[in-house]
C-alpha positions in Angstrom: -25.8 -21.5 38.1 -24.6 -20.0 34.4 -23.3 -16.4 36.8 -21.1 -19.1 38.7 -19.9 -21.0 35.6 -18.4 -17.6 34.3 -17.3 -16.3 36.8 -15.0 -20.0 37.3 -13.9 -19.2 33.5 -13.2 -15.6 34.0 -10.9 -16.6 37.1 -9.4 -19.2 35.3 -8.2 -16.4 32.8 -6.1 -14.3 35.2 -3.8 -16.6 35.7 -2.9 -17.1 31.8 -1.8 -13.7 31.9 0.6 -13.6 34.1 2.2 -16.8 31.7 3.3 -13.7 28.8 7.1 -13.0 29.5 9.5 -10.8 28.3 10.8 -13.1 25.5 14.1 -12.2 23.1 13.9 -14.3 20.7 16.0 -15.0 16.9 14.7 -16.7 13.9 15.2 -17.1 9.9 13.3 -17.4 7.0 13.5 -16.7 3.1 13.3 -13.1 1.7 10.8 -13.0 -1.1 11.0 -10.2 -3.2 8.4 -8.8 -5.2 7.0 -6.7 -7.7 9.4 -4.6 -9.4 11.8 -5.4 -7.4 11.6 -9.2 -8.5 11.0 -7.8 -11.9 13.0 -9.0 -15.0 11.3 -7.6 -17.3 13.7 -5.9 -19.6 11.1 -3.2 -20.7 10.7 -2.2 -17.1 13.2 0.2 -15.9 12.6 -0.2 -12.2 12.8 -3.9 -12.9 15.4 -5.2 -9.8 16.5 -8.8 -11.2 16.4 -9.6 -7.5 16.6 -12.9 -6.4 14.8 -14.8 -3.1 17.1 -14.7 -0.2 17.2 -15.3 3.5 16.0 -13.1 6.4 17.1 -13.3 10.2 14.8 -11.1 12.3 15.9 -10.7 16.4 12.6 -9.5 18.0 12.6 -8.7 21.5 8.8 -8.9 23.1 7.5 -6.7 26.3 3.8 -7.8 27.8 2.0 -5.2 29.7 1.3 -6.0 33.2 -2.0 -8.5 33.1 -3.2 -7.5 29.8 -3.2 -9.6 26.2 -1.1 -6.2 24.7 2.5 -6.7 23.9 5.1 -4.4 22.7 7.6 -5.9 19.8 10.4 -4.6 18.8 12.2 -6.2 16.0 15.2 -5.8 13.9 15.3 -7.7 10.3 18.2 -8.2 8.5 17.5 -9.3 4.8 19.9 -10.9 2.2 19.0 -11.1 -1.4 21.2 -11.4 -4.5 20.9 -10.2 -8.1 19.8 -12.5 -11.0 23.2 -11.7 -12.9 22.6 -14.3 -15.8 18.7 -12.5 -16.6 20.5 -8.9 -15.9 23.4 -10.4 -18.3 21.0 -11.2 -21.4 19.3 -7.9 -21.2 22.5 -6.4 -23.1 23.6 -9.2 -24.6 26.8 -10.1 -25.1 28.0 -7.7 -22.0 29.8 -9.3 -18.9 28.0 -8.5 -15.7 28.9 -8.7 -12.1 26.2 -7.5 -9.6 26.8 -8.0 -5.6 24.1 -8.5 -2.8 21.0 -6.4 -1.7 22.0 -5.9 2.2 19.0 -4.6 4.3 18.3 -3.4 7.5 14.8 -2.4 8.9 14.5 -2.1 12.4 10.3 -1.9 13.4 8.8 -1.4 16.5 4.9 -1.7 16.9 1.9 -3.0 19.2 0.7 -7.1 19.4 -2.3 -8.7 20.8 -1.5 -12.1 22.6 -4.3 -14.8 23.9 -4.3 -18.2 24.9 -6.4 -20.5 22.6 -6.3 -23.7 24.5 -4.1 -24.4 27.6 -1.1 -25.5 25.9 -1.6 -23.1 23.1 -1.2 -19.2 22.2 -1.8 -17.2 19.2 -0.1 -13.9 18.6 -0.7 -11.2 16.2 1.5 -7.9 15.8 1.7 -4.9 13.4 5.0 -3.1 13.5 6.5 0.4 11.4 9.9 1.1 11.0 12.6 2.4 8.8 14.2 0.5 5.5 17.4 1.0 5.2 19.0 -1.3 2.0 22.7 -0.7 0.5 23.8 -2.1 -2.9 24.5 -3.7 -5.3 27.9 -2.7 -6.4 27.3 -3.6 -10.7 30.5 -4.2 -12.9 29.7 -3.9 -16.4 32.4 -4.9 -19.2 32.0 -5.1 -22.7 35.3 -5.1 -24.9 36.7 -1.5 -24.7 33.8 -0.2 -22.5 33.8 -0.7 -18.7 31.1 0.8 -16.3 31.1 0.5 -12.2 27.8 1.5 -10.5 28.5 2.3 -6.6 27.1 0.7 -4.0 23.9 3.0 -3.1 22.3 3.3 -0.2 18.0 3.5 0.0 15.7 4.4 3.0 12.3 3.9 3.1 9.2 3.8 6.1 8.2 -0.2 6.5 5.5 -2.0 7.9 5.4 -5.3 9.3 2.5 -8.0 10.3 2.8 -10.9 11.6 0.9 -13.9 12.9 2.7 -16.7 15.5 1.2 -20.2 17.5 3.1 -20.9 20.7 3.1 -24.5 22.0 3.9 -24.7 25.9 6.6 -26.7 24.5 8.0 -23.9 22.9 6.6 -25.0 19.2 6.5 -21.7 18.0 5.1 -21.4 14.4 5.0 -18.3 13.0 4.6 -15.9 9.5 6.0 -12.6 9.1 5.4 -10.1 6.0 7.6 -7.4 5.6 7.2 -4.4 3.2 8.9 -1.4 2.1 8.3 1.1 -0.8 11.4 2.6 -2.1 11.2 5.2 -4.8 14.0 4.9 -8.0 15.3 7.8 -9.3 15.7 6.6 -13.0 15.9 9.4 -15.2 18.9 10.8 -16.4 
């Protein structure tokens, strides 16, 4: 009797496999940063006065054929501006114009999918990629003295994790984190 019993669950599997798609999907969120790039510390010199943003990540999702394996592919687009007034007190009386932190980190990686109730799934993925974050373009003006600091350009390897519930209604709540370590070149 308990052979039969799971052998009618294991059947009853199979056919929630075939349910993962190919999905392409788009979504936003905030851009948190952190550490010394969220730094204002004026003591710190790798202190990045940066302040939260906004994300949009396009991910496009390939299941292998009847398996709970999935192949992401994502690319994150990150906008984050600078805390001018906390950058501005630093040197006092010195008028300072910063513009954005523009990133773009294409990841591509391996996910594990599984039904957890019949109108419910629960996704995990892991994801590397490549960094790649231009600016800010800094004016700085005080009386006489005027200083422009190019736009710059920094590349770094990235990892991603992520966690996701799917409602068969298309509910889809989900958590991404994001990380890059980029390595300042501050001495003169």
């Amino acid at each position: 009797s308990n052979i039969s019993s799971s052998e009618s669950e294991q059947n009853n599997i199979i056919p929630e496999l075939n349910k993962f798609n190919k999905k392409f999907s788009i979504s936003g969120g905030i851009s948190i940063p952190l550490g010394d790039c969220a730094s204002t510390d004026p003591t710190n010199e790798k202190s990045g006065f940066t302040n939260t943003g906004f994300t949009v990540n396009m991910q496009y999702e390939y299941p292998f054929e009847n398996s709970f394996i999935y192949w992401p592919s994502t690319l994150i687009f990150s906008y984050n501006t600078i805390n001018q007034d906390k950058l501005s007190s630093v040197y006092g009386s010195t008028s300072i114009s910063a513009g954005p932190i523009i990133g773009i980190t294409p990841c591509t990686g391996i996910g594990f999918q599984t039904p957890i109730s019949p109108d419910v799934c629960f996704k995990a993925a892991v994801q590397i990629g490549l960094a790649i974050f231009f600016g800010p373009e800094v004016d700085i003006n005080e009386g006489n003295y005027s200083f422009k600091q190019e736009s710059s350009t920094l590349t770094a390897f990235a990892y991603s994790l992520s966690g996701e519930i799917q409602t068969s209604s298309n509910i889809i709540v989900a958590v991404k984190y994001t990380a890059a370590s980029f390595q300042l070149n501050t001495s003169n």
